[in-house]
RODOZA-123269 format. One record per residue (C-alpha): x, y, z; residue in one letter; residue number from 0. Coordinates in pm, 1 decimal, decimal comma, m for minus. Example, Ala and Ser with C-alpha at 12.3 -4.5 7.8 and 13.67 -1.06 7.14 Angstrom:
residues 2
FILUM;c1;c2;c3;code;pos
FILUM;1230,0;m450,0;780,0;a;0
FILUM;1367,0;m106,0;714,0;s;1
END
This chain:
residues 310
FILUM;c1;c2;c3;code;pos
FILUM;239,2;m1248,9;2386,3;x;0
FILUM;252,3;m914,7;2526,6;x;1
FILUM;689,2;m884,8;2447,2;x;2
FILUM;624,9;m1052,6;2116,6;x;3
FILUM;384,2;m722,0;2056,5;x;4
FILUM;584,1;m472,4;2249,1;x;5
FILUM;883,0;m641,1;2035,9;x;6
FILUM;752,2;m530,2;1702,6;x;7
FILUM;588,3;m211,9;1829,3;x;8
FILUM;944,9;m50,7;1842,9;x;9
FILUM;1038,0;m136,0;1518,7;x;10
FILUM;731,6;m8,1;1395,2;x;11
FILUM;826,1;386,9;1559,2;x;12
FILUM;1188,8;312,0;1441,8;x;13
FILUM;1060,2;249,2;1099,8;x;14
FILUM;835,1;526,0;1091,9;x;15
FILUM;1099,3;776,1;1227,1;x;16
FILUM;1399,6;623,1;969,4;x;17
FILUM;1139,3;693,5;686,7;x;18
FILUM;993,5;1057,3;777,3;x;19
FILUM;1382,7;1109,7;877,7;x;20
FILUM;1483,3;998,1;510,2;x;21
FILUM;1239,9;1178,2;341,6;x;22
FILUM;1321,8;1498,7;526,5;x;23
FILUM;1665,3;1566,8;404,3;x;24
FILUM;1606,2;1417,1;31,5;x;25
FILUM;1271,3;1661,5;56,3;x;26
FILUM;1574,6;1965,4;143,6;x;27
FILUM;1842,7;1855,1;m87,0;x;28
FILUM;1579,6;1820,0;m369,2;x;29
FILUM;1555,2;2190,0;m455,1;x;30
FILUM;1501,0;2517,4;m331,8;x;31
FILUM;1072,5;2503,8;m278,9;x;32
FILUM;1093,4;2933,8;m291,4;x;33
FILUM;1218,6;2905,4;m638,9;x;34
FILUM;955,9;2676,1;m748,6;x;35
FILUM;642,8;2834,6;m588,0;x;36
FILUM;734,7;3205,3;m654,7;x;37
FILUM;774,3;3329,0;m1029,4;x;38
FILUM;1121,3;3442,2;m1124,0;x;39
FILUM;1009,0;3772,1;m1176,8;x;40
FILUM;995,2;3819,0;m795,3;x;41
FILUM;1256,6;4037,8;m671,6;x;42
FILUM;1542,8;3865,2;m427,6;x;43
FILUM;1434,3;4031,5;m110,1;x;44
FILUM;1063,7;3861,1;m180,7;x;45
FILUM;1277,9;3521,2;m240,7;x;46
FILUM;1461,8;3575,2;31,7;x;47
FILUM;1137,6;3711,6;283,8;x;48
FILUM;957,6;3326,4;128,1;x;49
FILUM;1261,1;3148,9;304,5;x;50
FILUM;1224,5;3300,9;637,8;x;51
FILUM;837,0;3285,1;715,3;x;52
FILUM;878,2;2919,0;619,3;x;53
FILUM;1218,2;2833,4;824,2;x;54
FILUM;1404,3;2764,1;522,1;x;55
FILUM;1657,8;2983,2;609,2;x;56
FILUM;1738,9;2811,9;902,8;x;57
FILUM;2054,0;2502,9;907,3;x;58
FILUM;1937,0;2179,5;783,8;x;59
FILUM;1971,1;2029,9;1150,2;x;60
FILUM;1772,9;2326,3;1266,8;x;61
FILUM;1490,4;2256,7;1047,9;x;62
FILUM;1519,9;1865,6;1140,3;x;63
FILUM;1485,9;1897,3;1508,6;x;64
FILUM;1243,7;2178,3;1425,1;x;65
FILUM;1033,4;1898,4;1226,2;x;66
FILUM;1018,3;1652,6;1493,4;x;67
FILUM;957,7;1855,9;1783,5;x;68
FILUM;623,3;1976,1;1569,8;x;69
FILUM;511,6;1633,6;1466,0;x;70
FILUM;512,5;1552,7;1895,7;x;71
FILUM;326,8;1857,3;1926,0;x;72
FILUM;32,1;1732,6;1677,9;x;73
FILUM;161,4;2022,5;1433,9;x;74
FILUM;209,6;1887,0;1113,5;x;75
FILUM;230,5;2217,2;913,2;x;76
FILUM;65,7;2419,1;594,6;x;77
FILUM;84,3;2399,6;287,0;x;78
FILUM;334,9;2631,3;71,6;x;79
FILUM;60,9;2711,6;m134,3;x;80
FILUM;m290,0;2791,8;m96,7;x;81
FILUM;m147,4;2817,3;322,9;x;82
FILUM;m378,2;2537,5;442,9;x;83
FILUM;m367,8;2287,0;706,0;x;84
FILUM;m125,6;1954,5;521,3;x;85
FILUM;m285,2;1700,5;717,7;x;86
FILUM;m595,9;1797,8;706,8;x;87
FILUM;m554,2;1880,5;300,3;x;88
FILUM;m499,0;1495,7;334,6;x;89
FILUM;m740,7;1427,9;492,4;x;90
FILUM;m978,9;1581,6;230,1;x;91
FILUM;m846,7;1385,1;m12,8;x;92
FILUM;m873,6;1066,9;179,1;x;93
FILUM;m1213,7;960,2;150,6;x;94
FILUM;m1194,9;989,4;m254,8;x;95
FILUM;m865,4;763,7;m225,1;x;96
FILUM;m1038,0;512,2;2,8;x;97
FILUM;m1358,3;451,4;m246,7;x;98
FILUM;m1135,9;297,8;m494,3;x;99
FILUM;m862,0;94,9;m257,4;x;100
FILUM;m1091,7;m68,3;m64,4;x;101
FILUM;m1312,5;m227,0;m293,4;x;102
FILUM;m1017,5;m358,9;m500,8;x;103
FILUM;m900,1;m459,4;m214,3;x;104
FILUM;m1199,8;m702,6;m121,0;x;105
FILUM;m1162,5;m759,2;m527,1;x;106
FILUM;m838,3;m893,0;m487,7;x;107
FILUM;m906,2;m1119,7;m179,6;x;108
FILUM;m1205,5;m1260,6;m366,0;x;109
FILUM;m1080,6;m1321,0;m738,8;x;110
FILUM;m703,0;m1434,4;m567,3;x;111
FILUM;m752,1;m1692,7;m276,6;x;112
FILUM;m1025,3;m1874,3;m448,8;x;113
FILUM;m810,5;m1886,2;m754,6;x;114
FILUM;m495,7;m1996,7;m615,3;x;115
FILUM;m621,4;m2261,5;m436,1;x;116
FILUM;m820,2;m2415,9;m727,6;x;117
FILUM;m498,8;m2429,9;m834,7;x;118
FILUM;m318,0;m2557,6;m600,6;x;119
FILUM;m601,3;m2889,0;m561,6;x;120
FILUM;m608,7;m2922,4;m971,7;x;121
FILUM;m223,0;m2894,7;m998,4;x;122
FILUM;m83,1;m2964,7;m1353,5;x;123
FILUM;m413,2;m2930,4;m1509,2;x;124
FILUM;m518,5;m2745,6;m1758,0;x;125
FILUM;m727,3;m2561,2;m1530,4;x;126
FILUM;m388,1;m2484,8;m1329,2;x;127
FILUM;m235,0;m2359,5;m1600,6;x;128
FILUM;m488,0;m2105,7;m1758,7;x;129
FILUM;m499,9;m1999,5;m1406,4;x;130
FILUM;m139,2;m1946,4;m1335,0;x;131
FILUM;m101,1;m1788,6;m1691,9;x;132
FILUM;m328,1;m1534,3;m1581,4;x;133
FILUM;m179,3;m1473,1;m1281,0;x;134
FILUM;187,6;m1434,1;m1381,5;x;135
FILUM;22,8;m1179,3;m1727,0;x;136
FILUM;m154,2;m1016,0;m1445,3;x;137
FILUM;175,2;m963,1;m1233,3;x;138
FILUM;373,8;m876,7;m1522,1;x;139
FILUM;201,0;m601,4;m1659,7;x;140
FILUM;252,2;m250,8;m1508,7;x;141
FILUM;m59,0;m102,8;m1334,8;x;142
FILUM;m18,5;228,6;m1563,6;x;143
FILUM;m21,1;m6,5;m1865,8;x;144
FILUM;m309,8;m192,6;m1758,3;x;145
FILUM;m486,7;142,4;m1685,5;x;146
FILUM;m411,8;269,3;m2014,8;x;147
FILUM;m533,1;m43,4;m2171,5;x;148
FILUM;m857,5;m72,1;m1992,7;x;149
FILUM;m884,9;275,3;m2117,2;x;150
FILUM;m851,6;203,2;m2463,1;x;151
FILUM;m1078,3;m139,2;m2471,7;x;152
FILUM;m1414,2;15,4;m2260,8;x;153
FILUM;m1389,8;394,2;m2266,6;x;154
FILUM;m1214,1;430,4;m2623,3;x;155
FILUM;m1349,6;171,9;m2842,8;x;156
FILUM;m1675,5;33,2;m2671,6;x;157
FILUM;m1755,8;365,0;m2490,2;x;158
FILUM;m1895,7;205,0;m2205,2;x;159
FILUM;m1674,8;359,1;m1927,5;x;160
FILUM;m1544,7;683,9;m1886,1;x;161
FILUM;m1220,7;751,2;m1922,0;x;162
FILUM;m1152,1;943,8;m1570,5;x;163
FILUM;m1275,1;1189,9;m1322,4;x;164
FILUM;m1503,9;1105,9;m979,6;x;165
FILUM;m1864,2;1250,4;m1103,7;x;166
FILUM;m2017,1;907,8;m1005,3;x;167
FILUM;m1969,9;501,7;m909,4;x;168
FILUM;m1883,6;433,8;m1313,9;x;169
FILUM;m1599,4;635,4;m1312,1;x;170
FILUM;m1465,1;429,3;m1036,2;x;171
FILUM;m1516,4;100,3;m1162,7;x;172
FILUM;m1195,4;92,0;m1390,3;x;173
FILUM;m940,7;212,0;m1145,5;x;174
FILUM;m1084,8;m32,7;m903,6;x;175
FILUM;m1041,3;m272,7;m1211,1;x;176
FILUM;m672,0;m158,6;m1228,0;x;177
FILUM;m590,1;m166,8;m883,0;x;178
FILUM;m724,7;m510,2;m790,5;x;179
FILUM;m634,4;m743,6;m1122,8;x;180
FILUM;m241,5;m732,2;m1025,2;x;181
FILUM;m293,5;m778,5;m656,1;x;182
FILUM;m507,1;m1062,9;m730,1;x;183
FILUM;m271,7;m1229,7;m968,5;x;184
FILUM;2,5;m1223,4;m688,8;x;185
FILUM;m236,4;m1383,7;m419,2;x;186
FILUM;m308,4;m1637,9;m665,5;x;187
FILUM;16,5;m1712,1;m738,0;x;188
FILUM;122,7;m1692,3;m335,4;x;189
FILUM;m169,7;m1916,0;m251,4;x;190
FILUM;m115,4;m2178,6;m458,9;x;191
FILUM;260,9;m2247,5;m327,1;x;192
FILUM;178,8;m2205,4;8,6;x;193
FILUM;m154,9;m2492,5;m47,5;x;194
FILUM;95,7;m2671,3;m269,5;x;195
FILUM;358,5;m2720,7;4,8;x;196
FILUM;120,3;m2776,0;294,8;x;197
FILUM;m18,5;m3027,7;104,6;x;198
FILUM;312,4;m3189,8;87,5;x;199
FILUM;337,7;m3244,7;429,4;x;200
FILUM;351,1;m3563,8;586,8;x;201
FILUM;92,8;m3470,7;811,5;x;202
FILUM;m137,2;m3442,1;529,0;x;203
FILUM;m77,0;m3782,8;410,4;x;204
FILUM;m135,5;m3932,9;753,3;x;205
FILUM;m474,8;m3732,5;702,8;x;206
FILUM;m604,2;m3916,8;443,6;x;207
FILUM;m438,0;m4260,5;518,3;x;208
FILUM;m696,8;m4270,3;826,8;x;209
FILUM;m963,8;m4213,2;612,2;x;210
FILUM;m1060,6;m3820,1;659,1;x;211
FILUM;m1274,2;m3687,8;388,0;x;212
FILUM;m1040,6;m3473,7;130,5;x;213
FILUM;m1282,8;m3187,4;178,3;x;214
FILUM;m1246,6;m3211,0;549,3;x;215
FILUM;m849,5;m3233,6;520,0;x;216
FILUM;m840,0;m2930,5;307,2;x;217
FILUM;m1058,2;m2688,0;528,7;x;218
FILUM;m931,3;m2845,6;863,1;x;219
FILUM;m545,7;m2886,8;821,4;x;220
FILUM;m441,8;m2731,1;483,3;x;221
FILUM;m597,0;m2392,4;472,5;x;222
FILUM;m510,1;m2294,5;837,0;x;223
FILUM;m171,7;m2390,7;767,5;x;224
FILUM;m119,8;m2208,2;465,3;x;225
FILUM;m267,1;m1852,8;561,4;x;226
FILUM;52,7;m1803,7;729,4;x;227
FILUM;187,1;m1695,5;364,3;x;228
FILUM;m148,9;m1596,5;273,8;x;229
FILUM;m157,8;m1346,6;535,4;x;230
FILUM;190,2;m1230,9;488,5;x;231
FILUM;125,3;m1070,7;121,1;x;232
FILUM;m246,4;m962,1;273,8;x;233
FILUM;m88,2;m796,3;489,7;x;234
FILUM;155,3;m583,5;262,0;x;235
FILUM;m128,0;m545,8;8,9;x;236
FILUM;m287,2;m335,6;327,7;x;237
FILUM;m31,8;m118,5;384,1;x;238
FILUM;24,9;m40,0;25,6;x;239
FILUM;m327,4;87,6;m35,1;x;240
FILUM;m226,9;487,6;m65,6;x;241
FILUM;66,0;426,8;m209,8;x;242
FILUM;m36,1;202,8;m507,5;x;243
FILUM;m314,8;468,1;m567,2;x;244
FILUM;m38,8;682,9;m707,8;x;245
FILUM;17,0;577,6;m1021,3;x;246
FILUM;m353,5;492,3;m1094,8;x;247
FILUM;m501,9;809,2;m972,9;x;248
FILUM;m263,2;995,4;m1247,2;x;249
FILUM;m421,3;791,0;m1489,1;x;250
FILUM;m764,2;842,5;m1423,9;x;251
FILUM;m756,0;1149,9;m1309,6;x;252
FILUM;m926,4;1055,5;m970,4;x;253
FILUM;m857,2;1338,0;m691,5;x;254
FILUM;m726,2;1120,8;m402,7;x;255
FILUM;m434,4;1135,2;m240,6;x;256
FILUM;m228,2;977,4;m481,1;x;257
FILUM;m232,8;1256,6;m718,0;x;258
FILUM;m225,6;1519,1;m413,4;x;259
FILUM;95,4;1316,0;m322,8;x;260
FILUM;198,2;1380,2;m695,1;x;261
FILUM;134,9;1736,0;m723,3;x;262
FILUM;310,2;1786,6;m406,2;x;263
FILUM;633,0;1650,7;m492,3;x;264
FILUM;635,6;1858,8;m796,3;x;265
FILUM;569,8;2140,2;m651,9;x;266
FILUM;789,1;2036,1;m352,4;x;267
FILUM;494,9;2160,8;m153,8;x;268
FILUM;698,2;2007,5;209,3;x;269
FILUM;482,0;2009,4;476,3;x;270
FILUM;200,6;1810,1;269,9;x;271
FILUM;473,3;1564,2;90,4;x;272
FILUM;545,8;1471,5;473,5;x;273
FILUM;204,1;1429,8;559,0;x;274
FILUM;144,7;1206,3;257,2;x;275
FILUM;466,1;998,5;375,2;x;276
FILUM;414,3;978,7;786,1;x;277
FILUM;m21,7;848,1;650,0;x;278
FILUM;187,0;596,3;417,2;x;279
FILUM;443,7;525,2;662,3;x;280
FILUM;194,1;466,5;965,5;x;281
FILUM;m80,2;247,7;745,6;x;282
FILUM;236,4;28,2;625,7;x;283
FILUM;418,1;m67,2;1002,4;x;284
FILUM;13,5;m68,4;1118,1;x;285
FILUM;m66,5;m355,9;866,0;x;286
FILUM;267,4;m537,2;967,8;x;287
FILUM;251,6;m485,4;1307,1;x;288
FILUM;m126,3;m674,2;1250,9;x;289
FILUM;75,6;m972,9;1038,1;x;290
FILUM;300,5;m1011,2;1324,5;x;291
FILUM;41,6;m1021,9;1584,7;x;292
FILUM;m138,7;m1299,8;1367,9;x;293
FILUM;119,2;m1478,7;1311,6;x;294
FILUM;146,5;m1556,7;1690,7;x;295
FILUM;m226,7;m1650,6;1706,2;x;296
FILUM;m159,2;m1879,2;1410,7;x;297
FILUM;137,9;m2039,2;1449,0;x;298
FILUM;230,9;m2068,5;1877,3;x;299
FILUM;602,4;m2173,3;1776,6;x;300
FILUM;688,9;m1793,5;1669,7;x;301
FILUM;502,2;m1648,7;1993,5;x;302
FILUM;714,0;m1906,4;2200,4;x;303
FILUM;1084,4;m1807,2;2032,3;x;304
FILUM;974,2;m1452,9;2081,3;x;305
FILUM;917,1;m1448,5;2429,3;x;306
FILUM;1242,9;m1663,8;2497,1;x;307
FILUM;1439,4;m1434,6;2305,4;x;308
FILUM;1314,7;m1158,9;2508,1;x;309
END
């Protein structure tokens, strides 16, 4: 067990280092961040003064190892403009990003697994199909249109919602609406064919030939079986937390890191756009490198393969 982890530890730094790596040089080849930040009226020598207390002057492979050799060193840089701390400007912004992720991320879990697998155990019902129409219209539809129309329906026309902000838990209860309904609709939809093909299994059949209860088939030797998909999209829906609070926080105005992340990359503000990436980066390889560990707990066969390939 311990190579299987050790195994997929690696490729979590490699990942990590490939993706800070990646955004490094688009960050540089993106634009010139002194021309941005300072007005053009600013003479030259100013422009030119901006690009040397920052490094910018320096080669691009300069800067790179520059980078790196920082990040080992704990130093994760300040912000271009207001000169701050970047990781600990994300880390201010954290907290407001986490009150809306998490709950729609328990939403999610509870409104998806429960729905796919009604599903699954009424297939070709009608009940199967008003679910799985909801879940592939909940899918389809963008986040930033289903924002927009939650908008319109509760804080528009029935006035029952604002419309954005963070002065209090009701301004959080539509982008928690918008974050969870798509996620949930996926889970649904990944639930049901995982339940659906476990429940093909011979296995199963032999099951209820000797006379187990179907209740006691389902919980005993269906669900364990299929929370090996289950677990898989779980998994990514984890690591894409921040990042799917992007788009959402933009809508509603809410001042998490999403919108930080935005404002950054407009203003190509470095040093915090990295910080924003490397917190993205590590929650995403964390959350796999927890799938992978679970799915040696859950299914022995991978944990065996891995340790005889190492």
């Amino acid at each position: 067990m311990s190579s299987y982890i050790v195994a997929r530890l690696l490729r979590a730094l490699v990942t990590v280092f490939l993706v800070l790596s990646f955004a490094f040089v688009i960050l540089r080849l993106s634009g010139d961040p002194a021309l941005l930040i300072m007005s053009p009226d600013v003479p030259p020598e100013a422009i030119e003064a901006f690009r040397r207390s920052w490094g910018l002057d320096a080669s691009l492979w300069q800067q790179y190892l520059g980078f790196f050799r920082n990040l080992l060193q704990g130093q994760f840089g300040y912000s271009m403009r207001d000169r701050s701390p970047a990781m600990a400007l994300v880390m201010q912004h954290l907290p407001a990003t986490l009150a809306i992720t998490l709950p729609a991320f328990a939403l999610k879990l509870a409104l998806g697994i429960p729905a796919g697998m009604f599903a699954a155990l009424h297939r070709n019902s009608a009940i199967d199909r008003c679910v799985m129409g909801l879940a592939v219209a909940g899918h389809t539809i963008p986040g930033f249109v289903l924002g927009l129309v939650l908008v319109l329906v509760f804080a528009v026309g029935l006035g029952w919602l604002p419309s954005g902000g963070n002065a209090g838990w009701q301004h959080a209860i539509l982008p928690v609406l918008t974050l969870s309904l798509g996620g949930a609709a996926v889970l649904a939809r990944f639930t049901r064919s995982a339940m659906l093909e476990v429940m093909g299994q011979a296995y199963i059949r032999t099951a209820l030939a000797k006379g187990l209860l179907w209740r006691a088939v389902v919980l005993r030797h269906a669900l364990p079986n299929a929370a090996i998909a289950t677990v898989t999209i779980v998994g990514f829906m984890v690591g894409s937390l921040v990042a799917g609070a992007v788009v959402v926080e933009s809508v509603f105005s809410w001042p998490g890191v999403g919108r930080l992340l935005v404002t950054a990359v407009a203003n190509r503000d470095l040093a915090v756009v990295q910080s924003l990436l490397l917190l993205v980066a590590a929650t995403m390889v964390t959350a796999n490198l927890i799938v992978d560990a679970l799915y040696g707990w859950i299914d022995p066969r991978l944990r065996r393969s891995s340790a005889a390939k190492a």
